[in-house]
N, CA, C and O atoms as a Maestro MAE file, in Angstrom:
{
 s_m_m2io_version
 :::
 2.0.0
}

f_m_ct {
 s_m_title
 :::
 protein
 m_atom[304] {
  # First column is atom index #
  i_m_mmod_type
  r_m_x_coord
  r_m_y_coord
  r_m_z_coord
  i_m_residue_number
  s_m_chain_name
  s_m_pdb_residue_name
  s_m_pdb_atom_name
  i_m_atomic_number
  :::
  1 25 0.799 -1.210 0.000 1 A "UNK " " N  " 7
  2 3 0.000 0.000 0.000 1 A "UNK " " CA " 6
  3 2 0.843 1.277 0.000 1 A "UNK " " C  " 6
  4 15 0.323 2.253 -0.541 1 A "UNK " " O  " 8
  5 25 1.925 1.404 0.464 2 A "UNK " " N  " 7
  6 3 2.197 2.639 1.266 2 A "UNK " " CA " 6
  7 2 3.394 3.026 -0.444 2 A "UNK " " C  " 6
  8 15 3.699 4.161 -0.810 2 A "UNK " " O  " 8
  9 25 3.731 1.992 -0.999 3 A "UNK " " N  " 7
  10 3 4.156 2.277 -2.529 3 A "UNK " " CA " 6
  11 2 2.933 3.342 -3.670 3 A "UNK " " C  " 6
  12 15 3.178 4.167 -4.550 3 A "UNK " " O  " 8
  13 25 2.375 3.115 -3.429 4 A "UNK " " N  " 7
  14 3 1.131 3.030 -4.575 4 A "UNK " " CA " 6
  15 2 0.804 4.345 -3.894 4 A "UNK " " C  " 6
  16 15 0.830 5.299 -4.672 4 A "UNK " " O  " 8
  17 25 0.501 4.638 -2.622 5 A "UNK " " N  " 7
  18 3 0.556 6.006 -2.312 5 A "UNK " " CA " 6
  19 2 1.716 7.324 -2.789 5 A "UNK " " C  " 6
  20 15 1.525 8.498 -3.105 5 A "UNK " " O  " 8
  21 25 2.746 6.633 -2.685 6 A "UNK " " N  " 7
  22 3 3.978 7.165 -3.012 6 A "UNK " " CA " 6
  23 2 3.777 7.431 -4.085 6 A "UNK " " C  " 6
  24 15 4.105 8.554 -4.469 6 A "UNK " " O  " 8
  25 25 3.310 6.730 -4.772 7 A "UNK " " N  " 7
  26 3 3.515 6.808 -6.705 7 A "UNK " " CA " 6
  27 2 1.934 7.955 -7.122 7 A "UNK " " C  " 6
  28 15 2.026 8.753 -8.054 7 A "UNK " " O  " 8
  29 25 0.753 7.858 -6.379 8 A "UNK " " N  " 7
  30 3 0.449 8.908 -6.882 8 A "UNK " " CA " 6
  31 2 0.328 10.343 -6.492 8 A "UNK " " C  " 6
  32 15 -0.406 11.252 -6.879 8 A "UNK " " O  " 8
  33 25 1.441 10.247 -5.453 9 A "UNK " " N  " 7
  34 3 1.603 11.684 -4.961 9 A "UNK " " CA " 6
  35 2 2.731 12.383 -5.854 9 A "UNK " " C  " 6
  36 15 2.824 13.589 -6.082 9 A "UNK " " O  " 8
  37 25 3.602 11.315 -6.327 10 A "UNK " " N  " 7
  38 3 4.490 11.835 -7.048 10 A "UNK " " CA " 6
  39 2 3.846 12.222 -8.485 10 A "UNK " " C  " 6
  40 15 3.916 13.378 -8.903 10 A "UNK " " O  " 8
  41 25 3.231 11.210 -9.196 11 A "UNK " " N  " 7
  42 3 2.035 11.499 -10.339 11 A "UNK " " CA " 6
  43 2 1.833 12.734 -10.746 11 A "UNK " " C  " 6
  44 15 1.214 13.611 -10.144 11 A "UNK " " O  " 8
  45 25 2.710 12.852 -12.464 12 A "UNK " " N  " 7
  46 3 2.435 14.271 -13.211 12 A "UNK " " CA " 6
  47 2 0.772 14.762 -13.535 12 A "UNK " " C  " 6
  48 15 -0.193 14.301 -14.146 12 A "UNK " " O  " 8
  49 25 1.028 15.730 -12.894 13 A "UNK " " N  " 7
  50 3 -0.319 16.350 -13.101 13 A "UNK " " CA " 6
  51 2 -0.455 17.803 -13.947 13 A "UNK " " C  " 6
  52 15 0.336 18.745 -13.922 13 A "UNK " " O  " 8
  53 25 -1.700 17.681 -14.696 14 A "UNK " " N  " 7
  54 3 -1.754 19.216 -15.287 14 A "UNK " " CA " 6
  55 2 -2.102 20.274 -14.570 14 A "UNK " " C  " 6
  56 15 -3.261 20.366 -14.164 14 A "UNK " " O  " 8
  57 25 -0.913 21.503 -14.222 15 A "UNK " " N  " 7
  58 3 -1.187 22.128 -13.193 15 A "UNK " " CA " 6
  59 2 -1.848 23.733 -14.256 15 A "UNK " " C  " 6
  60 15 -1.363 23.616 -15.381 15 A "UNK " " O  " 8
  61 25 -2.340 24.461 -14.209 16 A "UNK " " N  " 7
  62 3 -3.082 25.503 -15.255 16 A "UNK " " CA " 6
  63 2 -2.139 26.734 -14.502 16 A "UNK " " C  " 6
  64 15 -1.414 27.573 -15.037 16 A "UNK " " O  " 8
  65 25 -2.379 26.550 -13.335 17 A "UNK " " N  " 7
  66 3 -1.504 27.924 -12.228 17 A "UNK " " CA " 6
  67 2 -0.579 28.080 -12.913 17 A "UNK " " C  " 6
  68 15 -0.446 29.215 -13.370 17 A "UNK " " O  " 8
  69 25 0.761 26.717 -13.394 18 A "UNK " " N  " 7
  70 3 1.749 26.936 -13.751 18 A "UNK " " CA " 6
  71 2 2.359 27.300 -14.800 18 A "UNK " " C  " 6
  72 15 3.432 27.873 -14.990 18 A "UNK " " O  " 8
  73 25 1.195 26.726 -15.762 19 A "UNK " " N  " 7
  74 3 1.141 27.493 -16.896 19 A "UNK " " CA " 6
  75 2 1.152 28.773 -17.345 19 A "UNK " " C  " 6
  76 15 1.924 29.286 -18.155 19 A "UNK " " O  " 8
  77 25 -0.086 29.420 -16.552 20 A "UNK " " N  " 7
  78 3 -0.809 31.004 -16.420 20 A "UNK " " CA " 6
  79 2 0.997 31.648 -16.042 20 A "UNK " " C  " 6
  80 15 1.530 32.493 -16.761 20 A "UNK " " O  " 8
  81 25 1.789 30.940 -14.623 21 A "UNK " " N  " 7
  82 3 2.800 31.377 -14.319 21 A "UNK " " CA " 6
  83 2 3.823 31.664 -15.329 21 A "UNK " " C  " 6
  84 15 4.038 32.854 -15.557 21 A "UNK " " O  " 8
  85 25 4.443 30.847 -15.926 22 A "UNK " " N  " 7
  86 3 5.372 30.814 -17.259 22 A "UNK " " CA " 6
  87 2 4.506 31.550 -18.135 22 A "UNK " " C  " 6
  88 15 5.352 31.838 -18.982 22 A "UNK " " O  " 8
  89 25 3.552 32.014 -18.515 23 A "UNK " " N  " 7
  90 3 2.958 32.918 -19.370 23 A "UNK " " CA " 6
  91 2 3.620 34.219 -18.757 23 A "UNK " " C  " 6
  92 15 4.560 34.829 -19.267 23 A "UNK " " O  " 8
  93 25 3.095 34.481 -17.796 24 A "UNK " " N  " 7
  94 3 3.058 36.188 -17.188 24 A "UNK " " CA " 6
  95 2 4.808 36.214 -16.706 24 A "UNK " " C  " 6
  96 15 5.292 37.202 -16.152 24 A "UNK " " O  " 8
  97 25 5.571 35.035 -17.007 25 A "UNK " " N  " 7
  98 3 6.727 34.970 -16.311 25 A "UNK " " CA " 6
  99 2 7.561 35.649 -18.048 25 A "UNK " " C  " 6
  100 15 8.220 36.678 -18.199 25 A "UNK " " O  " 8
  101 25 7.382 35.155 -18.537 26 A "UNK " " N  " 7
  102 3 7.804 35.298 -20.312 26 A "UNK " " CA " 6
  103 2 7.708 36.467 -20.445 26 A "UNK " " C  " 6
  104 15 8.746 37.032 -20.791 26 A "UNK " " O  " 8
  105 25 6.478 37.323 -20.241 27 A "UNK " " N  " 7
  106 3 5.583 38.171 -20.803 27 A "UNK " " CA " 6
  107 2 6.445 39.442 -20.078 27 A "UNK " " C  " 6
  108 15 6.775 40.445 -20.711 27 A "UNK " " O  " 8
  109 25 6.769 39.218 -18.569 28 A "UNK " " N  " 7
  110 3 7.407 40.372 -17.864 28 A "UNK " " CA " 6
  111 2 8.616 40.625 -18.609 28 A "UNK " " C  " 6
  112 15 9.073 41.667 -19.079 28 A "UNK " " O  " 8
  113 25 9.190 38.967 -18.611 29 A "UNK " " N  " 7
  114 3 11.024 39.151 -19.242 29 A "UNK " " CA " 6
  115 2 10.953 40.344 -20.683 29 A "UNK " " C  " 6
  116 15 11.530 41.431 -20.721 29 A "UNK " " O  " 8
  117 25 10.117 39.773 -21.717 30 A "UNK " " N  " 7
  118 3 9.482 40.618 -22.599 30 A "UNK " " CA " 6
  119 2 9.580 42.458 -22.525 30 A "UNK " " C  " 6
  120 15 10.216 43.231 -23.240 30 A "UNK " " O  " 8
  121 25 8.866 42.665 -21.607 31 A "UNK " " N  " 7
  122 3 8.506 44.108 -21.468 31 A "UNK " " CA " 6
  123 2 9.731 44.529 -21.092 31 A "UNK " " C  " 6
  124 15 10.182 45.445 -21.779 31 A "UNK " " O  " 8
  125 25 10.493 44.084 -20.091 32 A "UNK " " N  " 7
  126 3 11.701 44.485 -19.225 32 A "UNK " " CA " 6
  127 2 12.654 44.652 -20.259 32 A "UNK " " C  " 6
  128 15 13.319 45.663 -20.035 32 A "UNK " " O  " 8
  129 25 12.929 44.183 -21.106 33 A "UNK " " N  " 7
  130 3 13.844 44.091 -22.360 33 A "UNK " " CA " 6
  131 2 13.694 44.726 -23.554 33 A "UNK " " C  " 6
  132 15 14.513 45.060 -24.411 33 A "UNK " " O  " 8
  133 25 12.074 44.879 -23.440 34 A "UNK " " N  " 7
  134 3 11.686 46.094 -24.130 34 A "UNK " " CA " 6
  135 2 11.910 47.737 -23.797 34 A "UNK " " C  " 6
  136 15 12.018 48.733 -24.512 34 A "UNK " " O  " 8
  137 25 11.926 47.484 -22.258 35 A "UNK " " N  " 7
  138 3 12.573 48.867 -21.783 35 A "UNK " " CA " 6
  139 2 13.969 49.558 -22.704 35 A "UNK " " C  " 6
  140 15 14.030 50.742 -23.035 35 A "UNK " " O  " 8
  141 25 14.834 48.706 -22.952 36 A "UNK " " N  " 7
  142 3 16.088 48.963 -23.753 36 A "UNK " " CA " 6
  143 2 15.621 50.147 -24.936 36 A "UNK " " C  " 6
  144 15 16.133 51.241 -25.176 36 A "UNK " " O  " 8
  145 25 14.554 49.530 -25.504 37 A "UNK " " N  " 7
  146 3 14.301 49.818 -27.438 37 A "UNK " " CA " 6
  147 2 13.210 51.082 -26.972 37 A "UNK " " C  " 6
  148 15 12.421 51.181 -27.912 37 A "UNK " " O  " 8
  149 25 12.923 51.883 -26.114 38 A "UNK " " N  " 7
  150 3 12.057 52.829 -26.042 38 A "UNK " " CA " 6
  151 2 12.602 54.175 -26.907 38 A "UNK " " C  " 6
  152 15 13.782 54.424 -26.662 38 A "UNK " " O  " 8
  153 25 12.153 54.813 -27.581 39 A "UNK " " N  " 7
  154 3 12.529 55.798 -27.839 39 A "UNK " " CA " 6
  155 2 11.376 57.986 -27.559 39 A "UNK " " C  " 6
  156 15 10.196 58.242 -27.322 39 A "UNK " " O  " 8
  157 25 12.028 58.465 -27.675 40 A "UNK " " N  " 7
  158 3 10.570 59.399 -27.378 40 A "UNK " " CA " 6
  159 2 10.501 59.963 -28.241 40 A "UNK " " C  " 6
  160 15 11.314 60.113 -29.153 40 A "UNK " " O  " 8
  161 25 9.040 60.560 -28.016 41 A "UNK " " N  " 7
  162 3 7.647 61.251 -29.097 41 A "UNK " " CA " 6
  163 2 7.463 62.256 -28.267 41 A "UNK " " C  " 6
  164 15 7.547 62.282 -27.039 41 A "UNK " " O  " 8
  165 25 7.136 63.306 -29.230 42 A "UNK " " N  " 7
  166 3 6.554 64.287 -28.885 42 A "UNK " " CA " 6
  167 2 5.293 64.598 -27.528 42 A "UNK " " C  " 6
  168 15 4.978 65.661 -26.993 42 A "UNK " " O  " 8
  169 25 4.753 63.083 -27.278 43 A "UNK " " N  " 7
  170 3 3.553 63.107 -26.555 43 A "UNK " " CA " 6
  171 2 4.211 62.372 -25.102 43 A "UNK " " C  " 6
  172 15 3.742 62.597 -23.987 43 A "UNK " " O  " 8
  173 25 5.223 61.582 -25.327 44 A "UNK " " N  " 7
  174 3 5.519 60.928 -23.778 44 A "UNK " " CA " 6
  175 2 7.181 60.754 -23.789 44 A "UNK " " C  " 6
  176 15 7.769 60.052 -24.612 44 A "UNK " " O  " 8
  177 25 7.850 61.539 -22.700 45 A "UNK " " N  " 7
  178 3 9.117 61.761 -22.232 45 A "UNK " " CA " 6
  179 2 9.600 60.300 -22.487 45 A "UNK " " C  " 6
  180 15 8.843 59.331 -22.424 45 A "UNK " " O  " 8
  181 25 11.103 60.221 -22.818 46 A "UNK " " N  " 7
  182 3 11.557 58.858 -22.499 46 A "UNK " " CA " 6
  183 2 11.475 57.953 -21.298 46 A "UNK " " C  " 6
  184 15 11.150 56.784 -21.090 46 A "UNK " " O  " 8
  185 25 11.991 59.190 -20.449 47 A "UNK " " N  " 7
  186 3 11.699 58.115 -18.650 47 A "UNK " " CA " 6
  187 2 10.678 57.935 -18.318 47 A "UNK " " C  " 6
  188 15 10.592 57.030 -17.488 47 A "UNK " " O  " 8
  189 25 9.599 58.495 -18.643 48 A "UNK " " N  " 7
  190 3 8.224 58.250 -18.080 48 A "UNK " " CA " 6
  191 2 8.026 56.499 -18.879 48 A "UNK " " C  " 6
  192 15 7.622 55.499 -18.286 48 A "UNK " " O  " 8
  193 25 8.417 56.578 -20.225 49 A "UNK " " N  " 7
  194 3 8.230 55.373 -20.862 49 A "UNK " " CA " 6
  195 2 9.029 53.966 -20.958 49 A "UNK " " C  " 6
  196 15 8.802 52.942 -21.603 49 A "UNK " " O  " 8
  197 25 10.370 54.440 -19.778 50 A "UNK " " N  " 7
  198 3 11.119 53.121 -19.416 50 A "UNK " " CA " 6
  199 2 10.733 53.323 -18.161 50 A "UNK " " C  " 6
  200 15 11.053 52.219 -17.721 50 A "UNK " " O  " 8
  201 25 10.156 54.057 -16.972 51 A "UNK " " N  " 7
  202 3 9.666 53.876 -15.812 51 A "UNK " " CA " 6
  203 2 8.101 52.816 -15.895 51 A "UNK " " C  " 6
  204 15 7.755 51.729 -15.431 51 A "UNK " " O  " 8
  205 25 7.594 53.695 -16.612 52 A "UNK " " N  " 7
  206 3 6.232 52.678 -16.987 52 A "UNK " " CA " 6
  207 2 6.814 51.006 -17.437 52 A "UNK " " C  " 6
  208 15 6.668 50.128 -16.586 52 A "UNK " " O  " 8
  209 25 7.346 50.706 -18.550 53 A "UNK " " N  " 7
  210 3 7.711 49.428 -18.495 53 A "UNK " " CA " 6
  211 2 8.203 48.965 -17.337 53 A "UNK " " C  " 6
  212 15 7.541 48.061 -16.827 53 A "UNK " " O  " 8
  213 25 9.265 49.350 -16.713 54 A "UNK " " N  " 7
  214 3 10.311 48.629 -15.669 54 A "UNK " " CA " 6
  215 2 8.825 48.264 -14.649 54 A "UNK " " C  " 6
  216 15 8.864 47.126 -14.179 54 A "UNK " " O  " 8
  217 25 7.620 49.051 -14.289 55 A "UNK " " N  " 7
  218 3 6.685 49.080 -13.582 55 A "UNK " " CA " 6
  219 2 5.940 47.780 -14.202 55 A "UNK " " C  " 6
  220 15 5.732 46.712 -13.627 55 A "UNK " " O  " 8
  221 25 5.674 48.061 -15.214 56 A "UNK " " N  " 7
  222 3 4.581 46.939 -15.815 56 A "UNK " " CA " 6
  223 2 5.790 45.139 -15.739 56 A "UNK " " C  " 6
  224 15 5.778 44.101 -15.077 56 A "UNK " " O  " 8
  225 25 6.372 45.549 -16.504 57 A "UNK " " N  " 7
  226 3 7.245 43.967 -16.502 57 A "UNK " " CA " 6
  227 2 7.463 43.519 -15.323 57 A "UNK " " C  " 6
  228 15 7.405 42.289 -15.328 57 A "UNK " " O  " 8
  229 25 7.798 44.163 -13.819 58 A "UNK " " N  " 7
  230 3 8.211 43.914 -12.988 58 A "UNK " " CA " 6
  231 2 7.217 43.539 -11.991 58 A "UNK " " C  " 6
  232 15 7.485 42.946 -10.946 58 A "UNK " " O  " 8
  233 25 5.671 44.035 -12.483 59 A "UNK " " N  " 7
  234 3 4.485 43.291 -12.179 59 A "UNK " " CA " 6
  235 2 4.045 42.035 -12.338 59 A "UNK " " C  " 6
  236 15 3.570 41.187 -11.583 59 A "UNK " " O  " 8
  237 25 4.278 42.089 -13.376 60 A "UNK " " N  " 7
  238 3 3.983 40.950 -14.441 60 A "UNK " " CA " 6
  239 2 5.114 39.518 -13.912 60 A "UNK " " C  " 6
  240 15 4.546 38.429 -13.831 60 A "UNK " " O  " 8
  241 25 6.215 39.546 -13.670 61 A "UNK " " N  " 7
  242 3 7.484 39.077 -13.190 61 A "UNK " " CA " 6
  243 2 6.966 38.228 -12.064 61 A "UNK " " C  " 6
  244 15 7.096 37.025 -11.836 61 A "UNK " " O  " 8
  245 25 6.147 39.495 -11.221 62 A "UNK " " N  " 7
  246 3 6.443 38.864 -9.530 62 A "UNK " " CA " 6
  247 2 5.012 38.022 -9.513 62 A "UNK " " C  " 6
  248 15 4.698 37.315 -8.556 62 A "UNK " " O  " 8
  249 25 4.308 38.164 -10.519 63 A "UNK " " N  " 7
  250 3 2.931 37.585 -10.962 63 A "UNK " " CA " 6
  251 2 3.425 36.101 -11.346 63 A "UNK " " C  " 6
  252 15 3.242 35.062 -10.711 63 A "UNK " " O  " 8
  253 25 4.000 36.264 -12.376 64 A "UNK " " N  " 7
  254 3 4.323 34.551 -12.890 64 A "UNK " " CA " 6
  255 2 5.068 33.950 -11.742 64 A "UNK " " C  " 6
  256 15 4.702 32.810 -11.453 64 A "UNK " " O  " 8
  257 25 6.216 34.560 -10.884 65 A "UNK " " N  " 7
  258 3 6.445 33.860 -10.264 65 A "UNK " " CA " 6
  259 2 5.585 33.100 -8.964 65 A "UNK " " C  " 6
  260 15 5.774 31.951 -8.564 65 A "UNK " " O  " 8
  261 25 4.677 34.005 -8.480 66 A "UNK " " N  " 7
  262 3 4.282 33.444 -7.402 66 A "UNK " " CA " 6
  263 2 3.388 32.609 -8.247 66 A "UNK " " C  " 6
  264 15 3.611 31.427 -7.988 66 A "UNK " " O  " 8
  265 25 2.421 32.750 -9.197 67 A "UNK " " N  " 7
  266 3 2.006 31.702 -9.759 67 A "UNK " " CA " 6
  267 2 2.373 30.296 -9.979 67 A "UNK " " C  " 6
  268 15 1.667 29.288 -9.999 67 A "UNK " " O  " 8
  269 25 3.405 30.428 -10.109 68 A "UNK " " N  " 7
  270 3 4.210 28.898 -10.531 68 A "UNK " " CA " 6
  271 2 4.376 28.034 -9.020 68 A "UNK " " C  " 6
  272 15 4.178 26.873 -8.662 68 A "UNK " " O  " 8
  273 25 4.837 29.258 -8.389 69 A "UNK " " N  " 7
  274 3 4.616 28.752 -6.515 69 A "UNK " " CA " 6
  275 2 3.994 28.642 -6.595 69 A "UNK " " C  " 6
  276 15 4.135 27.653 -7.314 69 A "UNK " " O  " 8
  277 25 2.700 28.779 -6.496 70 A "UNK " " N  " 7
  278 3 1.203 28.638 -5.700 70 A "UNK " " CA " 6
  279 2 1.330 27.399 -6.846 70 A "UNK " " C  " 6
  280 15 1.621 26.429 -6.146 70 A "UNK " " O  " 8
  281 25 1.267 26.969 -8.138 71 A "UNK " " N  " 7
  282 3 0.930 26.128 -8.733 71 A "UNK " " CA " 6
  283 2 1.385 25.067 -8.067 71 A "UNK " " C  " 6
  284 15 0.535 24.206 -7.839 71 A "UNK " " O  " 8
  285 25 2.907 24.786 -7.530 72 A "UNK " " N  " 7
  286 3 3.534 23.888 -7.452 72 A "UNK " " CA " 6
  287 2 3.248 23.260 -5.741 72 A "UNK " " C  " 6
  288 15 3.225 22.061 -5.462 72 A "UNK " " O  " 8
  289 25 3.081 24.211 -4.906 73 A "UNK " " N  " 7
  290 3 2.251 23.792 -3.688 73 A "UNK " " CA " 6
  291 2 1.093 23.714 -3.646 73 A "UNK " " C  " 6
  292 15 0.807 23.873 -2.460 73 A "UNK " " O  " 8
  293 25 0.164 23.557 -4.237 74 A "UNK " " N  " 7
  294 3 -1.611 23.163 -4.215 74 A "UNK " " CA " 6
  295 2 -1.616 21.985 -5.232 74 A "UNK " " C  " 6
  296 15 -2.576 22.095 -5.996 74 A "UNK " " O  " 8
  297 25 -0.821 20.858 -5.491 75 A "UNK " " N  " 7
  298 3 -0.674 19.969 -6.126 75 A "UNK " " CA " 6
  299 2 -1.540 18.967 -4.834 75 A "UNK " " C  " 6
  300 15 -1.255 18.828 -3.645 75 A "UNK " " O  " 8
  301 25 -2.832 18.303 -5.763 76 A "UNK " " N  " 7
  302 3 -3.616 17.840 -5.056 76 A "UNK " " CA " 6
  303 2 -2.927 16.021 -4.777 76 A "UNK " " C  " 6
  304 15 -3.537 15.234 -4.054 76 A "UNK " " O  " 8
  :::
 }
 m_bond[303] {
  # First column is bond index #
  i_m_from
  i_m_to
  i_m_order
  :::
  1 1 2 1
  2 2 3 1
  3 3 4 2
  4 3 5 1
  5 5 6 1
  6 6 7 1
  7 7 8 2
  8 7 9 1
  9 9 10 1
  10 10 11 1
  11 11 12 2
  12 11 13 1
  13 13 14 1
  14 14 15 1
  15 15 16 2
  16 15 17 1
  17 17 18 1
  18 18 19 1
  19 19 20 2
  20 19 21 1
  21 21 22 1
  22 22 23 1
  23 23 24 2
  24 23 25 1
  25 25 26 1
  26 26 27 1
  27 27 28 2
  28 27 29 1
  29 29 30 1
  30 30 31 1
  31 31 32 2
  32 31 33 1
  33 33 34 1
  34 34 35 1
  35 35 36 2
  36 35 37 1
  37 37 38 1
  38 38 39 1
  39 39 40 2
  40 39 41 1
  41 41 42 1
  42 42 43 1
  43 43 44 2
  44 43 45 1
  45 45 46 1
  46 46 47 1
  47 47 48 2
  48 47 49 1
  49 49 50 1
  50 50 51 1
  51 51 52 2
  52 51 53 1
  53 53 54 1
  54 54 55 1
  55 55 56 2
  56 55 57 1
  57 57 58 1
  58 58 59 1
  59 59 60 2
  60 59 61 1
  61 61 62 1
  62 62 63 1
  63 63 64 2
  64 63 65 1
  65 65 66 1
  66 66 67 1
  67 67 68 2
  68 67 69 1
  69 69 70 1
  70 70 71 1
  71 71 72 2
  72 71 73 1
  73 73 74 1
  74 74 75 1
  75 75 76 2
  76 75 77 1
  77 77 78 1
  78 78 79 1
  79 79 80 2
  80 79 81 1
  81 81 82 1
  82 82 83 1
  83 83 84 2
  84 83 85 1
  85 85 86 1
  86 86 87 1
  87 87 88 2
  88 87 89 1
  89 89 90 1
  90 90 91 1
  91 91 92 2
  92 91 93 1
  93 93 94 1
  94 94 95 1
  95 95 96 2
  96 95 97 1
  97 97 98 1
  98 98 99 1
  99 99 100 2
  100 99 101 1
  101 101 102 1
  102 102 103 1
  103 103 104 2
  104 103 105 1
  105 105 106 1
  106 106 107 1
  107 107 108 2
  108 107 109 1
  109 109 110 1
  110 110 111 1
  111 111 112 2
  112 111 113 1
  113 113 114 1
  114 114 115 1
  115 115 116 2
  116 115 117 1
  117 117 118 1
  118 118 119 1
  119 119 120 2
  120 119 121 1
  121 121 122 1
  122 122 123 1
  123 123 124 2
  124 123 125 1
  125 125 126 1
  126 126 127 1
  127 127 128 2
  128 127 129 1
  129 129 130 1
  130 130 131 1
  131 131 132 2
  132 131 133 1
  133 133 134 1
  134 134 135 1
  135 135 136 2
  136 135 137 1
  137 137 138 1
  138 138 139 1
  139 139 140 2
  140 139 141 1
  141 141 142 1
  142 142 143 1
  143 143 144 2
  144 143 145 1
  145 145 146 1
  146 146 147 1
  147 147 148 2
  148 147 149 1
  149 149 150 1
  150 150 151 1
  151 151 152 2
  152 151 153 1
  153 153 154 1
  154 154 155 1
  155 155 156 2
  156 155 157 1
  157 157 158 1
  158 158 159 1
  159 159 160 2
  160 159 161 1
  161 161 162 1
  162 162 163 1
  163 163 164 2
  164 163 165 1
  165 165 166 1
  166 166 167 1
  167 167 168 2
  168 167 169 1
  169 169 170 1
  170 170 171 1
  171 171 172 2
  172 171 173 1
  173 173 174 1
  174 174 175 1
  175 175 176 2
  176 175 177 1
  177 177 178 1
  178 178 179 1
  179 179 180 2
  180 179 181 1
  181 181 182 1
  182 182 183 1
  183 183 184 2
  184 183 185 1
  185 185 186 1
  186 186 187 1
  187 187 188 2
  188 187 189 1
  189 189 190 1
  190 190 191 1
  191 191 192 2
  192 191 193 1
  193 193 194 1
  194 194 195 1
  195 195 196 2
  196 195 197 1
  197 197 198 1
  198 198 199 1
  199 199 200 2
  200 199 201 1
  201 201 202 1
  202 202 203 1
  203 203 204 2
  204 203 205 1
  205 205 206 1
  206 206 207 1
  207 207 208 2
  208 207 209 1
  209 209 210 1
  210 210 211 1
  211 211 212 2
  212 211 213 1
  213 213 214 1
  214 214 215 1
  215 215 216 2
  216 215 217 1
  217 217 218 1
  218 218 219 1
  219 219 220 2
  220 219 221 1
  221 221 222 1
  222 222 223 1
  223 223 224 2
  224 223 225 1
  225 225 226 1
  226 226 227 1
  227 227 228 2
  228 227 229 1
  229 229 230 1
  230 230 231 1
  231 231 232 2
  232 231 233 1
  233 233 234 1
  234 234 235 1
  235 235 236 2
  236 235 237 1
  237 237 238 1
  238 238 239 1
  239 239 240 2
  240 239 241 1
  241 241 242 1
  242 242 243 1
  243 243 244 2
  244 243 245 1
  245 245 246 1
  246 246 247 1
  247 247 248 2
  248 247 249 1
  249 249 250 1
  250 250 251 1
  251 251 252 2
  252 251 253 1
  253 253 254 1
  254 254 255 1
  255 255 256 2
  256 255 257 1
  257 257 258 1
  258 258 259 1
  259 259 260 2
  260 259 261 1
  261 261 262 1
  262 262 263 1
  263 263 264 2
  264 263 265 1
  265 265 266 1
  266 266 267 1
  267 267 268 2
  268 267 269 1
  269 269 270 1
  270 270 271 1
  271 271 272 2
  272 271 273 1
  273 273 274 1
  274 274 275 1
  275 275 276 2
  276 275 277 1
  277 277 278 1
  278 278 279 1
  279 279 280 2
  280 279 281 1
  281 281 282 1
  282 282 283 1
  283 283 284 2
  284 283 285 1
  285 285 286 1
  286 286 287 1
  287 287 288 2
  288 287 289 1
  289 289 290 1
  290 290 291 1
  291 291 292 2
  292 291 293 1
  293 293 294 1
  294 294 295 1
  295 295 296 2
  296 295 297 1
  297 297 298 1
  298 298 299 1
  299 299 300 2
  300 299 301 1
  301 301 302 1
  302 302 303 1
  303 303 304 2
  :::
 }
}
């Protein structure tokens, strides 16, 4: 018995959290790297427009990560 327990606790499961996580985890790296290639317009200062990214990606970042946590501890 106490095998067979073992084996389906270990048992790959489809986790969606972790997925959603590596999405928003990609998506931050993305923006953050996009900060580099900003250039300015007449309508919005440069720093306002690498402050706004570094803000948004770095949201997005701490999002996928805890996602992937929370995915990986609520494994039923």
């Amino acid at each position: 018995m106490p095998a067979t327990a073992k084996s389906e606790r270990t048992k790959k499961t489809f986790q969606p959290l972790q997925v959603m996580g590596y999405f928003w985890l990609v998506l931050g790296i993305v923006v953050l790297v996009g900060s580099f290639f900003i250039k300015e317009t007449p309508y919005v200062p440069q720093i306002r427009g690498v402050v706004t990214n570094i803000i948004a990606g770095s949201i997005l970042f701490i999002i996928g990560l805890l996602s992937i946590l929370r995915g990986k501890t609520t494994k039923k």
